[in-house]
Structure formats: C-alpha cells, structure tokens
C-alpha positions, -999 to +999 in steps of 0.1 A: +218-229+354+184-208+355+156-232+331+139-210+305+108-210+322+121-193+351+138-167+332+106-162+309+089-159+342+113-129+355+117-115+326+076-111+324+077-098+362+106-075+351+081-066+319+058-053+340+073-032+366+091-013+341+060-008+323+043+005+360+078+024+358+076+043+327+044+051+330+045+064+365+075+086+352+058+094+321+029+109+339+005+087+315-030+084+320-039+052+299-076+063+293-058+091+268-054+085+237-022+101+234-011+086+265-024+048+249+000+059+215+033+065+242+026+029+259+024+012+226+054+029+215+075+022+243+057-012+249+071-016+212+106-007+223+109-030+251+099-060+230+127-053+206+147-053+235+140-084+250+143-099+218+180-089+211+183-104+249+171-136+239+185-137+205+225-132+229+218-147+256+208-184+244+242-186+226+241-222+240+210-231+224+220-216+189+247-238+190+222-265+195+203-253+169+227-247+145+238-282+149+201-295+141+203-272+111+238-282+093+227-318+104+196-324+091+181-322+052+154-296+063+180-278+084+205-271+056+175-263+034+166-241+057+199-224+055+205-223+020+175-205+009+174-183+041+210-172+024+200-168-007+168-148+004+187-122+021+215-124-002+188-118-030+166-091-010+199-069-002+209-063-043+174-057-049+174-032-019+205-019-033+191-014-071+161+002-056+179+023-037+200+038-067+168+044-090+154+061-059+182+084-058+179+092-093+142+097-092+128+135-097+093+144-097+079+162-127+081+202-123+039+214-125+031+225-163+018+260-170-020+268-176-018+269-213+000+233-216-019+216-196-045+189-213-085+189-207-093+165-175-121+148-161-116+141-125-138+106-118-152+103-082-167+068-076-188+064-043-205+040-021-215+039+015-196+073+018-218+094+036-202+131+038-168+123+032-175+121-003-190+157+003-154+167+016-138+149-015-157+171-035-149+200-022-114+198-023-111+188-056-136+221-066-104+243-050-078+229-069-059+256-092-063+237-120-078+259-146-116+260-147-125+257-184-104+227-185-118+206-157-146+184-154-157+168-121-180+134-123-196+124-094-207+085-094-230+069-067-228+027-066-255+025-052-251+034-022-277+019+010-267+052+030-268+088+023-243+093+002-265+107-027-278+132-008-242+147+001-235+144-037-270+169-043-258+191-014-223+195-037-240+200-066-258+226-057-228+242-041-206+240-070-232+242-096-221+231-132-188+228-125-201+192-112-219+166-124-236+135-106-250+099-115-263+076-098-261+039-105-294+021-104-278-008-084-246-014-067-221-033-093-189-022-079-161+007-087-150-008-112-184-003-134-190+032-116-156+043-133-169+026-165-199+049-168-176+081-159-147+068-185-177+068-215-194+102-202-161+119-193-147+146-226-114+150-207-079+143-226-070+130-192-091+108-170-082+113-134-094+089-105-101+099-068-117+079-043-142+092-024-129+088+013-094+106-002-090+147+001-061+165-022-043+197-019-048+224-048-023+216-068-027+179-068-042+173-101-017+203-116+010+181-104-005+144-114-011+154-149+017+175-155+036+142-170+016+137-199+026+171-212+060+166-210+061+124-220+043+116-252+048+077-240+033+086-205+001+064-200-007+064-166+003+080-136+003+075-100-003+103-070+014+100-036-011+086-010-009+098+030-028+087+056-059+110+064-078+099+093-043+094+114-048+119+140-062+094+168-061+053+161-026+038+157-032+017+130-037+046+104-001+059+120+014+030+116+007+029+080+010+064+072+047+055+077+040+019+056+027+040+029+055+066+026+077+038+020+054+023-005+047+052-024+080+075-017+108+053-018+094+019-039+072+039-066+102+064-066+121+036-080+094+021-101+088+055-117+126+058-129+120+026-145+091+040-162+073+014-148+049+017-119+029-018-111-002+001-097-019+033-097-032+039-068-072+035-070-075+067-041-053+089-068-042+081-102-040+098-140-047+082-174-043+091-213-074+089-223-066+071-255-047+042-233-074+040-215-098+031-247-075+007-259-079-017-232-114+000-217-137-034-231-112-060-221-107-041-189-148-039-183-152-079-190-119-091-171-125-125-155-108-149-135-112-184-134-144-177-152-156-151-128-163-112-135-134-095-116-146-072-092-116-062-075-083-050-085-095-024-109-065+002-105-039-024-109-054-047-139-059-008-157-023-001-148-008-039-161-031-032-194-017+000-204+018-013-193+010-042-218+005-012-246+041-003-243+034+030-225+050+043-194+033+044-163+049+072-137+050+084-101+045+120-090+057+122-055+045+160-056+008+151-060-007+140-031-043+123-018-048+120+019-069+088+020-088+068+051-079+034+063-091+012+085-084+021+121-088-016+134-073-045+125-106-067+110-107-038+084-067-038+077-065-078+071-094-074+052-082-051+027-048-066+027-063-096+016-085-080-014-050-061-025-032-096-022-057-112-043-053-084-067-015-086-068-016-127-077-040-125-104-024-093-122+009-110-119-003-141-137-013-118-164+021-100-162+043-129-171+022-133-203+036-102-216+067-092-199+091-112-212+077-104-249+091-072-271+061-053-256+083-020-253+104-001-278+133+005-252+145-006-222+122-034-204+145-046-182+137-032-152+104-038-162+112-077-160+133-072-129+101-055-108+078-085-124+104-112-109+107-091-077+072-095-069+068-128-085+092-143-057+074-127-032+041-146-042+059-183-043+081-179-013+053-167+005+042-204+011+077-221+020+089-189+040+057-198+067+069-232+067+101-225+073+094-202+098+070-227+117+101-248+117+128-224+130+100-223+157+092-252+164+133-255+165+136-226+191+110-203+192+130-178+217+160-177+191+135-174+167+116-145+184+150-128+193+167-127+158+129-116+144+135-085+165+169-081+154+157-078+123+127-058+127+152-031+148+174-029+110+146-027+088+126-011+107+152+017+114+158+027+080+120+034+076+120+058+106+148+072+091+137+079+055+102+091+074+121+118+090+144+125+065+115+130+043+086+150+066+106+157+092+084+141+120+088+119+151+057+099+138+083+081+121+088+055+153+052+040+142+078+017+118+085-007+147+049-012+161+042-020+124+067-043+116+058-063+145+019-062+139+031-071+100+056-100+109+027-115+138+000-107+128-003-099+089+022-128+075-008-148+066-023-131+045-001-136+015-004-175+011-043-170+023-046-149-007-033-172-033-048-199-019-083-175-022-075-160-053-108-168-072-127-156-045-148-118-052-157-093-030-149-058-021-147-073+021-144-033+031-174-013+021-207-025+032-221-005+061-222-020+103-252-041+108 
C-alpha cells in the first residue's frame, strides 16, 4: 500500500500539471486580471475536489479515527456536540428559510405620504468618494422640499473637505456641510447631524457607499405604512467589485447576509443591525435612546465602534420594529486585500459580543407588546455562535491533529453543500455567474477567517475603528 506522503506527493505533481493544463486550454495569461479571477476559480474547484478524494479514499483511516473517537472521552465529546451542532444549525436553517419565503419588501409610498428626511453623511479620510456619495444621493426622486442632505467631516487628515466644498457648491442649498474640529469618530459625527437634522426621518449613508434614485423612496417607505416601525435597514452590494476578488467574494457573502438572513429577520420584525453604509430611523426612537446611545461604554471605556448596531439593539429595546427593505439598495467599498477584511471583521465581531451582552438584558423581558419570540430565537442563534466559537477551534484542532487529511476532505465536503446553495440563491436572485465566488470564500472564511470570532471576544474591550486611517 502507497504511504500518504507519496500520494500527497503525486497528488501535488498531478496539482500542478492540471493547473499548466487548464490554463494552457484556457488560453490564460496570468498577468490579467480576469485571467488571475479564472485560476482562482478553478484553483478553488480543484481543491474541493481533492478534498472529497481524501475525505473517500482514506476509508481505512476513518475507521481508525472513528475508533479514537467512540473510544476516548474527548472523542465522544467530540461527537456529541458536532451532532447536535448540525442537528441544531439545520432547524435553524430550516426556520430561516420559511420566514425568508414569507418575506415581501415594502411597495415605495407616494410623494404626498412620504415623511420629511434628513439624509446624514459622515466622512473621514474619504477623499472624492464622498463627492460621488453625494451626488447620487442629490439624484434620488425623493421629493425635493422634503429632503435634507448633511454633510459631516471627522476630521479628516486628507482632502475630503474640499470634495464636500466642491458638492456644495454644485448642489447649493439643497446641501449642507460641517466640519468637526477634531476627529472623534462616526459615531459623534452622526451625533451632531442627529441634533441639527429637522427631518421626521433620519437616514444614514456612509460616505464610500453610492444608491440608486429610488433608494431612500424605498428605505423610508416602511414608516408610512408601520406606526411600530423604528428602524430600518437598506440592502448593501458590493461597489468596488469590478477588479480584486475579495470584494467578489463578498458581494456574494453579502447577498446572503442581507437578502436571505435580514429577509428572515425582517419577517420577525426584528433586524439585529442596520447597516451603518445604509439604514432609516424614526426620529423620535432615535431621541429616546440618542444620550445613552452618545455616552455608551464598555468596561468603562467610551464605545467607539459599533454605532449602527448599539442604535439598532436600543430602539429594539423600545419595543419598536426594526425592518429590512430588500428594494433599497447602497453599493458600498470593501477592502480588496485581506489585512483590511480581517481587520474589519474583527471591529464587526467586537461589535456583535458586546451588543449581545446587552441584548440578553432585555430580551427575555415583556419588552414587546406582541410576539417576541423570534426575537428571542435570533438573540439565542447568535448567542451560540459567540460561545461555540471557542470550543468549535478546539475541537477542530483536535479532529486535526486526529487526521488532518479526513479533516481537510470532509471540510470540503461541506464547503461544496453550503457553499452550493449560496451560488444558487445568487443566481436565482441576480441572475449572474459571479455567484461561483461562494466557494473561494468559504475556503478563505473556514482558513483563513475562523479566528477572528474567539480573537474578538477575547479583545472585546479593545477601541478603534482599525480601517480608516490613511497609508503611511
């Protein structure tokens, strides 16, 4: 019989001719960037394949694992909450799936119905992007004498002020700007524009984030028709996914996020987090909670992160329902390499642990008139994420420390499943091949990004934005 190392060693020969193969067939030139995209899509592929060849073809060594794992204390723990994990994860998948289905975005409300609105547009270190924000928010067919645009610079180091001048002076008073005499972060920046603002509604765009003209139409179209509405969240896309493959790969993450989960969330009348690149808020839920919201601290220490989803969890706490609106839609930048993607991974982690420590102080309480169950069932969902994070890595790091080419193999088995039902609600959705950027990402997420959940409630006092200050 062959040893492994041998057959690791063919198998990475065999690796590379085919890739020679395909791309000699291909016609690729590697220097493209196109061409680069096809190699890491097909480089993608033949990983998953080899993995479902490792995870068949050592049938021998499972049964020598499975052995160590029904005779051992750690091995049969192992088992028992792997079981109830996926057991677990399936009904959720399966109750998300049916408030999905029964999810319809709000129909757009005519011009006499429709509240006044004052569209806040923080900025720092945005150079002319925020220019372009500007400008697309100044063609929206939302009706004139209803809409007021704010325009507020953090501070910014770069030119970013200037670009805000240049827009002033194209739209005139149909825009305002201020300018912050320091930096002190986004969440003080929408402070001052939440206090100067005269709007019914208080909508929040980030500068590096375009919409289409009838975004706002669409976000605020909710509060006419639900008195209870609080908050509402837009539909973020990816905008600067034309050339890297990291923004691809989560334009497809973030249609999942946003499409199918929010979806759900929204039938539930409960949505854990506007989004901070598009959301919409009552005005007088927002004054309820606007001085606790300003002074939130954790473990003693201002909070400077995490100011869309502490706003959302406050006006939750107020018994109002917080909404999605798959039909208004932000295209927002992200970070095109991965120092930037792990980085703001980490600040939305950090974010997620601390507002879910002050979600279990009021979601099990008679905070609603209604329903709150699925309230409760979204807290626990993402509850045991946070404290499974830590025992899932260790169990992992067993499984491959037990066999790391079963391990490896059965990964990619799974990867293939999940990974096939986000390509196909991609395309289902948008009708695009860029769909297939589901399996690069769920192996770049499973490698490369499964740290970053323990590292962030291990790091959950720490501050920082980690994503905005310019290259030295």
């Amino acid at each position: 019989m062959k040893t492994k190392s041998t057959i690791l060693s063919k198998l990475k020969s065999s690796c590379n001719s085919l890739k020679h193969t395909l791309i000699n067939f291909f016609h690729i030139n590697e220097k493209t960037e196109s061409s680069q995209n096809r190699v890491v899509l097909l480089s993608t592929f033949i990983i998953i394949l080899f993995g479902i060849y490792f995870f068949s073809v050592f049938h021998n060594d499972f049964e020598k694992f499975n052995s160590l794992v029904t005779n051992s204390t750690l091995g049969f723990t192992f088992i028992v909450i792997a079981t109830t994990l996926f057991i677990y994860k399936l009904l959720f998948f399966i109750y998300t799936t049916y408030h999905y289905i029964k999810y319809k975005p709000i129909a757009s409300a005519e011009d006499s119905l429709l509240p006044t609105c004052t569209v806040i547009v923080p900025a720092y270190n945005e150079g002319k992007q925020v220019w372009d924000t500007l400008m697309s928010l100044a063609k929206s067919n939302y009706p004139d004498s209803k809409l007021q645009l704010l325009a507020i610079d953090d501070g910014s180091k770069d030119d970013t002020w200037k670009w805000m001048q240049d827009a002033k002076e194209a739209l005139g008073d149909r825009l305002e700007i201020y300018k912050q005499p320091q930096n002190k972060g986004k969440r003080h920046a929408l402070y001052r524009g939440f206090n100067i603002g005269t709007g019914d509604i208080f909508v929040t765009v980030d500068s590096d984030s375009i919409v289409t003209e009838d975004t706002i139409r669409n976000l605020v179209s909710p509060f006419v028709e639900h008195e209870q509405c609080g908050a509402v969240a837009g539909n973020i896309r990816v905008l600067n996914n034309k050339k890297e493959m990291l923004p691809k790969m989560l334009d497809v993450s973030f249609v999942m996020s946003f499409e199918f989960v929010r979806s759900a969330e929204s039938n539930l009348n409960s949505v854990l987090c506007t989004p901070g690149a598009l959301a919409a808020y009552r005005r007088a839920a927002v004054f309820k909670c606007l001085p606790e919201w300003i002074d939130q601290k954790f473990n003693g220490k201002p909070s400077d992160i995490g100011e869309d989803r502490a706003l959302t969890n406050m006006i939750l706490k107020q018994g109002e329902h917080v909404l999605f609106q798959k039909n208004a839609i932000a295209y927002t930048n992200v970070p095109e390499e991965y120092l930037g993607l792990y980085k703001m991974f980490i600040r939305w982690g950090r974010s997620n642990v601390r507002e879910s420590i002050e979600m279990a102080k009021y979601v099990f309480t008679n905070f609603r008139e209604g329903k709150k169950t699925g309230t409760r069932l979204l807290f626990i969902n993402h509850s045991t994420q946070l404290i499974m994070s830590f025992p899932v890595v260790i169990f992992m790091l067993f499984f491959v420390s037990a066999h790391p080419l079963l391990f490896i193999g059965s990964t990619m088995v799974s990867i293939l499943i999940l990974s096939t039902f986000s390509l196909a609600f991609f395309t289902n959705q948008h009708k695009s091949s860029q769909g297939f950027w589901a399996y690069p990402y769920s192996i770049l997420f499973t490698f490369g990004l499964f740290w970053i959940t323990p590292y962030a409630i291990a790091t959950a006092g720490r501050s920082g934005w980690l994503t905005r200050e310019l290259t030295e």
